[in-house]
N, C-alpha and C positions, 0 to 999 in steps of 0.2 A: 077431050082434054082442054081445046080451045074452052069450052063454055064455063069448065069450072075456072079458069084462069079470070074471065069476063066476068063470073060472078063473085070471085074472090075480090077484084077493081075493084064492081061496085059496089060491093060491099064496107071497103076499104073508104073509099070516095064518101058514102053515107056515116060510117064512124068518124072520120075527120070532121067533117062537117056539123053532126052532132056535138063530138068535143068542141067544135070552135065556138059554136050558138051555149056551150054552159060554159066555156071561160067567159066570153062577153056577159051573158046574167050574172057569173060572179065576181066579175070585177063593177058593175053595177052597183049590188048588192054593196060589196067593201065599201062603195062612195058614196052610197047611202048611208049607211054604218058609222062613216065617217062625220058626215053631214048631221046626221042626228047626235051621235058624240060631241059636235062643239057644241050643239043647241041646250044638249043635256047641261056641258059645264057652266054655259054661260046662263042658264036659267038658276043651275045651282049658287052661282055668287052671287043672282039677283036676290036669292031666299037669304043665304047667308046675309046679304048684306041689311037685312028687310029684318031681321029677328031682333029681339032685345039682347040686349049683352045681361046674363047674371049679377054682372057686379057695376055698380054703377060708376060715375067718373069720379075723378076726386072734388070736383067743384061742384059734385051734389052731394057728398057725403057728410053728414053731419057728424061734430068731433066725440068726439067718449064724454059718459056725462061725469067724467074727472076735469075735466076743462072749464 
């Protein structure tokens, strides 16, 4: 009875510890996630800002040829 009590422990003792080593990778992972998240947006407003606009300003627009 003693051994299975001891083998139950450590068995107990190795699943904690497992669980503890994949909360740290996945809190990791999140801050990576994270990290790559701002890179993504901040590269996306560099594109945005980098593109032509469709329509052009109005002090390049030339008037109607009613004018």
């Amino acid at each position: 009875m003693e051994t299975r009590i001891e083998e139950l422990e450590s068995r107990i003792a190795f699943q904690e510890a497992a669980i503890e080593e994949l909360t740290q990778a996945s809190l990791a992972q999140q801050k990576s996630i994270e990290g790559l998240q701002a890179q993504l947006d901040y590269l996306k407003s560099l594109v945005k800002d980098m593109a032509p606009s469709a329509v052009a300003p109005m002090s390049e627009e030339t008037p109607p040829p009613h004018y």
